[in-house]
C-alpha positions in Angstrom: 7.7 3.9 -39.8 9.6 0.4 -39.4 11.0 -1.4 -42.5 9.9 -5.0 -42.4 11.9 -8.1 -43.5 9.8 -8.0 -47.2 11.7 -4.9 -47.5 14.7 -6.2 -46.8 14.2 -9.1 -49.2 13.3 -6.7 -52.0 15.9 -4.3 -51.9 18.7 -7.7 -51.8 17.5 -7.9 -55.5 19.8 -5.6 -56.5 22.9 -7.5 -54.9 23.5 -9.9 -57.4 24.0 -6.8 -60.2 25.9 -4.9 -57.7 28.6 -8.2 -57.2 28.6 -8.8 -61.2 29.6 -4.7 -61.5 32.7 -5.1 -60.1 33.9 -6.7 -62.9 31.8 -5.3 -65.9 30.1 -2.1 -66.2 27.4 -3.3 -68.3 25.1 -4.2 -65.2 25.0 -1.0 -63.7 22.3 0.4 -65.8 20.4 -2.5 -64.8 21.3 -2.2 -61.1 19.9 1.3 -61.1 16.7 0.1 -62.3 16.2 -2.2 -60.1 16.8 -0.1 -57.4 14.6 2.9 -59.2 12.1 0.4 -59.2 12.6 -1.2 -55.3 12.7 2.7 -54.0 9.2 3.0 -55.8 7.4 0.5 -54.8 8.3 1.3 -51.1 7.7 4.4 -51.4 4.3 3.9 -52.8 3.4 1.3 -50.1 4.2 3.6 -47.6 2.3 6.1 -48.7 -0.6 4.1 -48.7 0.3 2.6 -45.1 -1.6 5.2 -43.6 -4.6 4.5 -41.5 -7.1 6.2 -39.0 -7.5 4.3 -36.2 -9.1 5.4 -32.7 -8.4 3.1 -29.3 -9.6 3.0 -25.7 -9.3 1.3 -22.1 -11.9 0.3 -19.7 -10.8 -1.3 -16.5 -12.0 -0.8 -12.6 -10.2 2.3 -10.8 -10.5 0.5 -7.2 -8.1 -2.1 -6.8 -5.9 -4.2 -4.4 -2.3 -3.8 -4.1 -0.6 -7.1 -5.9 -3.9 -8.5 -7.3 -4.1 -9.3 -10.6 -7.5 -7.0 -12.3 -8.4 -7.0 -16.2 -8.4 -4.4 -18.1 -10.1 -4.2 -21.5 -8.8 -2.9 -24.5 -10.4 -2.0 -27.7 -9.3 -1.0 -31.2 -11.3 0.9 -34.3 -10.7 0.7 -37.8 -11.8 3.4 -39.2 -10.3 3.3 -42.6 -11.8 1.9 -45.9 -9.3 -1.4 -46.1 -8.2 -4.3 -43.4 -5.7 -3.9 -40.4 -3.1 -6.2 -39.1 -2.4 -4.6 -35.7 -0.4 -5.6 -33.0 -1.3 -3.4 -29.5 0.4 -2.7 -26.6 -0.2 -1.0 -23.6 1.7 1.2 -21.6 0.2 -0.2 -17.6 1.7 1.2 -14.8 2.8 -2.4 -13.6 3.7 -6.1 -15.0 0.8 -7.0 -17.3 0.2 -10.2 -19.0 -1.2 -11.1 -22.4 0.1 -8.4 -24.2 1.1 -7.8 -26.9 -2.3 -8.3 -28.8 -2.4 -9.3 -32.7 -5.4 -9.2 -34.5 -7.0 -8.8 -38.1 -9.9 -5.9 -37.8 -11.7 -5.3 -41.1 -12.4 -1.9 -42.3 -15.3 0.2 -39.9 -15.1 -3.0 -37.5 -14.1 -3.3 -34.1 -11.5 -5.3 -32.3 -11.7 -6.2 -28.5 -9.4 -8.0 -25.9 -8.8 -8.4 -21.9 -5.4 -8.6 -20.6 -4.3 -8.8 -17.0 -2.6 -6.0 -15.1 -1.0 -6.2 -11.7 0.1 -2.8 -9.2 2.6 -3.9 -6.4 2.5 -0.5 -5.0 -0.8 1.3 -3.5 -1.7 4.9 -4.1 -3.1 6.7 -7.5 -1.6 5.0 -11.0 -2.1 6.5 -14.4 -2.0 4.3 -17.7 0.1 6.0 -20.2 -1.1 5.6 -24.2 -1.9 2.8 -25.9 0.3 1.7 -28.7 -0.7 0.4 -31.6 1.6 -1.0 -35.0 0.2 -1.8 -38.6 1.1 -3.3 -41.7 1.1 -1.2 -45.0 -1.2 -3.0 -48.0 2.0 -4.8 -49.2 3.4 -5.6 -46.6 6.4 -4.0 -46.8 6.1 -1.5 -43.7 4.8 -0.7 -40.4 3.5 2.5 -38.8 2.9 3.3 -35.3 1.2 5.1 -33.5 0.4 6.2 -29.5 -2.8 7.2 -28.6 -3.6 8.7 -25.7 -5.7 7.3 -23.5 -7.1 8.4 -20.3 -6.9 5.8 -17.5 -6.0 5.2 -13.8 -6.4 3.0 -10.8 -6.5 3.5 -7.2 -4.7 0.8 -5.9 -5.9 0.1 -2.0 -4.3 -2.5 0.5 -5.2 -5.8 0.0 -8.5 -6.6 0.3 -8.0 -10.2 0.8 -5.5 -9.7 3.3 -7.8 -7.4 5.4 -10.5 -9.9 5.2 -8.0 -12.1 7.0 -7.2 -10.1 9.7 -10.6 -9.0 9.9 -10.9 -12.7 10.5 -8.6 -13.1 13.3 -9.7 -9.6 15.1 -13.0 -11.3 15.6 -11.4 -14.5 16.4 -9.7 -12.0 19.2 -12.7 -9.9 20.1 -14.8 -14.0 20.8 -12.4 -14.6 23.2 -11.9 -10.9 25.3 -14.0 -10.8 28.4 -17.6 -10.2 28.3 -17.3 -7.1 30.4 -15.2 -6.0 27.4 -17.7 -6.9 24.7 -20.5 -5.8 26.4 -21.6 -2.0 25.8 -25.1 -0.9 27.4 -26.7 2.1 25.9 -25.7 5.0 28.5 -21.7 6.0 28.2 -20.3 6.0 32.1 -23.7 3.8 33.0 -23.0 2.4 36.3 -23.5 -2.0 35.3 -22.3 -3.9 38.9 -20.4 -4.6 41.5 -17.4 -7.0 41.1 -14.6 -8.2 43.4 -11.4 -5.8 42.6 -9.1 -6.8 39.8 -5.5 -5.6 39.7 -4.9 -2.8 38.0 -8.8 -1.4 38.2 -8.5 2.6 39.1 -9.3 3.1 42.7 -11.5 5.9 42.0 -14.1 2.9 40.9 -13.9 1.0 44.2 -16.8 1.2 46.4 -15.7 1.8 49.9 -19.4 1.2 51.5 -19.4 -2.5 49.6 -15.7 -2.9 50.5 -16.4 -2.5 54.2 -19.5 -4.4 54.4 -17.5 -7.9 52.3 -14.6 -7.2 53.9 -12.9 -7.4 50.5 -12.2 -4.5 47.8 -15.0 -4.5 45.7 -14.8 -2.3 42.4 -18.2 -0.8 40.5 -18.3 -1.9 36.9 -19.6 0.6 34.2 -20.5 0.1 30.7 -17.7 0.8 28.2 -17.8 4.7 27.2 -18.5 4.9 23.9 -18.0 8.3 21.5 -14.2 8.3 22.9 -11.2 8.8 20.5 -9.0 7.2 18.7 -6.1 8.6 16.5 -3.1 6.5 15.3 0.0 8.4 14.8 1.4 6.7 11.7 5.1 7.4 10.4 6.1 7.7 7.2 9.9 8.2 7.5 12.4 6.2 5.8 12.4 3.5 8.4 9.3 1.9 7.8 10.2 1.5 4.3 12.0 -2.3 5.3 10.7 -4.8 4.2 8.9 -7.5 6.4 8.0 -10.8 4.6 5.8 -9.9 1.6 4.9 -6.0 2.6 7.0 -3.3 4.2 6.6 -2.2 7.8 4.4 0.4 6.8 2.0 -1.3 4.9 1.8 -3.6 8.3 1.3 -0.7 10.7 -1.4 0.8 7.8 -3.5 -2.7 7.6 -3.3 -3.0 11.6 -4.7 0.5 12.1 -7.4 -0.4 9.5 -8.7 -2.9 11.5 -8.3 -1.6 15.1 -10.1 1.8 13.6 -13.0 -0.7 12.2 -13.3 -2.1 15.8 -13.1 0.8 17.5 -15.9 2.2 15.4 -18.4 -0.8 15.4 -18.0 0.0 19.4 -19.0 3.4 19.0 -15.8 5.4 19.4 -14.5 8.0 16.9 -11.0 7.2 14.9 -8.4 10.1 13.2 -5.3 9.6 12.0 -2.0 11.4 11.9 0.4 10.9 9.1 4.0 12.7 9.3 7.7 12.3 8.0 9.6 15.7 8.1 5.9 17.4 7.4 2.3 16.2 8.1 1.1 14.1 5.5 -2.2 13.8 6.5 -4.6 14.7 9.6 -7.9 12.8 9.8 -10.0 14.7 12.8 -11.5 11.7 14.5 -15.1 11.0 13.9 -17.6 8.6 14.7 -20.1 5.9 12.3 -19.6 3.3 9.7 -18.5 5.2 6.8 -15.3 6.5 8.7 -13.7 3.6 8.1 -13.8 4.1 4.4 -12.7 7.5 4.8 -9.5 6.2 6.6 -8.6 4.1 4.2 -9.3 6.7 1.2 -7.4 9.1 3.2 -4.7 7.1 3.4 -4.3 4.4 0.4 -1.7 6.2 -1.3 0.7 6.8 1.4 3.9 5.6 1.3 7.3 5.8 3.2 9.3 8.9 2.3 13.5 9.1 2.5 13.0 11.6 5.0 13.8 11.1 8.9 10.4 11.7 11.0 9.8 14.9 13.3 8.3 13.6 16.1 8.4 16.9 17.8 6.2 18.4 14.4 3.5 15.7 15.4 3.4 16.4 18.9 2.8 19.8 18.0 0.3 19.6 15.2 -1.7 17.1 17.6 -1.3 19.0 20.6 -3.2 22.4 18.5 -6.4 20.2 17.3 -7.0 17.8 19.9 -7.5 18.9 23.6 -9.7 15.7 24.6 -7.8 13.1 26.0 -7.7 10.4 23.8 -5.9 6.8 23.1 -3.3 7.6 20.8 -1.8 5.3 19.0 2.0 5.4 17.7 2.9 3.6 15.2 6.7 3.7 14.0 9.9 2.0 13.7 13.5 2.2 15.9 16.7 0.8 14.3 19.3 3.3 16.0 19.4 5.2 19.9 18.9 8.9 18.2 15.6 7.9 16.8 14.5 5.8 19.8 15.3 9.0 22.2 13.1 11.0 20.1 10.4 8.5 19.9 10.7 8.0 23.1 10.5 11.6 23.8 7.2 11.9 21.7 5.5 9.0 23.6 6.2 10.8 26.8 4.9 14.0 25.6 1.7 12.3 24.7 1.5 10.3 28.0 1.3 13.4 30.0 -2.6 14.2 28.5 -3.5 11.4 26.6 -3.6 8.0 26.4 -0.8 6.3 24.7 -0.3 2.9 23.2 3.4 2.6 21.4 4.7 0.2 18.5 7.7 0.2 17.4 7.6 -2.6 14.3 10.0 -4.7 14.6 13.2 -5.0 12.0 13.3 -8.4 11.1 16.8 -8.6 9.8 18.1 -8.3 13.3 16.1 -11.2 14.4 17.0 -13.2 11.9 20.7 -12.2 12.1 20.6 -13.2 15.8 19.0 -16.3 15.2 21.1 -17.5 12.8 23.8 -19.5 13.4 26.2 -18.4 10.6 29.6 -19.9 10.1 31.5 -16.8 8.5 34.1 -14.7 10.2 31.3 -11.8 10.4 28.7 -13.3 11.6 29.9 -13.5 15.4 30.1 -9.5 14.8 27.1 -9.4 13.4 25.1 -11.4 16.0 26.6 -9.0 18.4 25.5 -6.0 16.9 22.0 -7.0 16.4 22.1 -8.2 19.9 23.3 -4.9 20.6 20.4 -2.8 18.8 17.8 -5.0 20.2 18.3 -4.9 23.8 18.8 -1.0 23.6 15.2 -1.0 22.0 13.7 -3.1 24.6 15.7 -1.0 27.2 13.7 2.1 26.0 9.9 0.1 26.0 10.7 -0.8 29.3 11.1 2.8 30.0 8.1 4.2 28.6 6.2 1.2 30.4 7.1 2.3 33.7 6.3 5.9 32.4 2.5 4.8 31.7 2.7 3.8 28.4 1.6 0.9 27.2 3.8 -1.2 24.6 3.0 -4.0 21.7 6.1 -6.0 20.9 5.0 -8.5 18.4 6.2 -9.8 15.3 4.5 -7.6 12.3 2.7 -10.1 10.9 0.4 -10.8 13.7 0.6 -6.9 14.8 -3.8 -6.2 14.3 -4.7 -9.0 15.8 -2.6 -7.8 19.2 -3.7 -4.3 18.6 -6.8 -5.3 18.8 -6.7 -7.4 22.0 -4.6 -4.2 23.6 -7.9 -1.8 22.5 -10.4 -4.7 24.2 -8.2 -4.6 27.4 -8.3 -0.6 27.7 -12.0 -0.5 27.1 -13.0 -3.1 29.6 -10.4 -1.3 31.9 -11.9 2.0 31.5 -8.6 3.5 31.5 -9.8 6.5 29.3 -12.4 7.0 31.5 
């Protein structure tokens, strides 16, 4: 129950006769009356303030993180006289349009659309709607929150995907064709070719080689039904933020889109999600709809406070997976105790499996060494970043020469490399 200004205005009738009765006592019968008569008339009005109303929501449950979605809202009068309402709802993100006024006549309905935005993805619950009335005279309002079920699965951004999708296949046009190309039998022997560096010797035809005088290499159509599992951490380091998203959400679109390559090609994709404890495990599988089921397996992750256990994730994968796979490691290095023990669970991984490593960048220390500040700290500060960068590109040159291969890009163009990495391996046959 709120008191409105016509309240206020009628109980101020009384003032005058209170003023005058500090001087004579003759107004004070008066002044009670008037106030007798003010406490009345509210009280009546409030007691015929009440009102049954009923409300509900309707709005999509799949959307895209920072999109603006409608979402409709609808009140019922069920009483026996007219409503002035003003509604309100409780989204779980900055909505516009709202508050709604309206006049709804008795048994009628009132409808409206505002517009709702989630900057965060994962699973979002609406809490009740709120809706205020006046009583017949005006004199009051009376609230009321109604519950009402509603929520929205909020998944990365779709618009954004559809541009990297974009420039994977801008990518994939310009790979070789011996890396597109994929005839039906997996290990199907396709030609001969002169060698290439960095073709396994176990392909090079010795008869051909002698006869030409030259090495000469067999090429085979890319294996298909081969696995793919990103590693994907969720510690408190991939919670910095890079440009619009946070490193994690750049490392979650870029697996998105190397999984949906790798599984228009024919290979199976899993995923590994871990912090301090797995998060989720994906098994890898094989056909179109397993791209959907990554992404609803992993829409509402997000980057805990907790340092990651890379030794947890070596172990967890090392129990379910026994064929050798490319596994892809997807995490971020800002100090030398967390490189070592990335660096330590890259070289686990190497020594059965395939293993592609990305560390995502920190783009503060770029920026802090580019910049050419002219405080006292900023000399110090150039240093330091100068300092924490070339000990992370120390330990990628050490996991390089260990067999691992290494993307070092800046995140915003991290799917697109991914990609070309994943074309390069296939038309290598380096799973094979």
């Amino acid at each position: 129950m709120i008191p409105r200004p016509a309240l206020v205005a009628l109980s101020s009738l009384g003032l005058p006769l209170a003023i005058l009765a500090i001087w004579t006592d003759a107004v004070l019968p008066a002044w009670v009356v008037v106030n007798a008569l003010v406490l009345v008339v509210g009280a009546v009005d409030l007691a015929r303030g009440g009102a049954a109303v009923r409300a509900g929501r309707e709005l999509a449950t799949v959307q895209g993180v920072g999109r603006d979605f409608p979402v409709r809202v609808w009140i019922d009068n069920l009483g026996h006289r007219p409503l002035r309402v003003r509604v309100t709802d409780d989204a779980p993100g900055p909505a516009t349009g709202l508050p709604l006024d309206a006049r709804i006549g008795p048994g009628r309905r009132f409808e409206a659309v505002y517009q709702a935005r989630i900057d965060r993805r994962g699973h979002h619950r609406f809490g009740p709607i709120t809706v205020r009335w006046r009583s017949p005279w005006g004199l009051w309002e009376r609230q009321r929150r109604l519950p009402v079920p509603g929520e929205a699965k909020v998944f990365p951004d779709f618009t954004q995907l559809r541009r990297l999708d974009l420039e994977t296949r801008l990518v994939q046009d310009k790979a070789p064709v011996r890396a597109r190309r994929r005839p039906g039998g997996e290990n199907e022997f396709e030609r001969l070719r002169p060698y290439v560096a960095g073709d396994p010797m176990k392909h090079v035809d010795w008869k051909a080689t002698a006869r030409r005088n030259e090495l000469v290499t067999r090429e085979y159509g890319q294996e298909a039904n081969q696995n793919l599992i990103f590693l994907l951490d969720c510690g408190r380091t991939m919670g910095q933020r890079s440009g619009d998203l946070l490193a994690f959400d750049h490392a979650l679109n870029a697996a998105v889109m190397m999984g949906e390559v790798a599984l228009r090609r024919g290979d199976r994709v899993g995923l590994l999600a871990f912090d301090d404890k797995i998060r989720a495990w994906l098994p890898p599988r094989g056909g179109t709809r397993s791209g959907a089921r990554i992404i609803r397996g992993i829409y509402d992750l997000s980057p805990s406070l907790s340092e990651p256990d890379y030794a947890l994730a070596l172990r967890h994968l090392g129990q379910r997976v026994r064929r050798r796979s490319l596994l892809v490691v997807l995490t971020s290095v800002i100090d030398q105790p967390s490189a070592e023990s990335a660096r330590a669970l890259a070289s686990g991984l190497a020594r059965r499996h395939l293993v592609l490593t990305v560390w995502l960048r920190d783009p503060t220390l770029d920026r802090w060494l580019d910049e050419p500040g002219e405080d006292a700290v900023a000399p110090w500060r150039r240093a330091a970043a100068a300092e924490l960068i070339d000990a992370r590109e120390t330990a990628l040159r050490s996991l390089e020469k260990q067999g691992v291969h290494i993307v070092d890009c800046p995140n915003g163009g991290l799917a697109p490399q991914l990609v070309s990495s994943y074309l390069e391996i296939k038309a290598r046959r380096l799973l094979g």
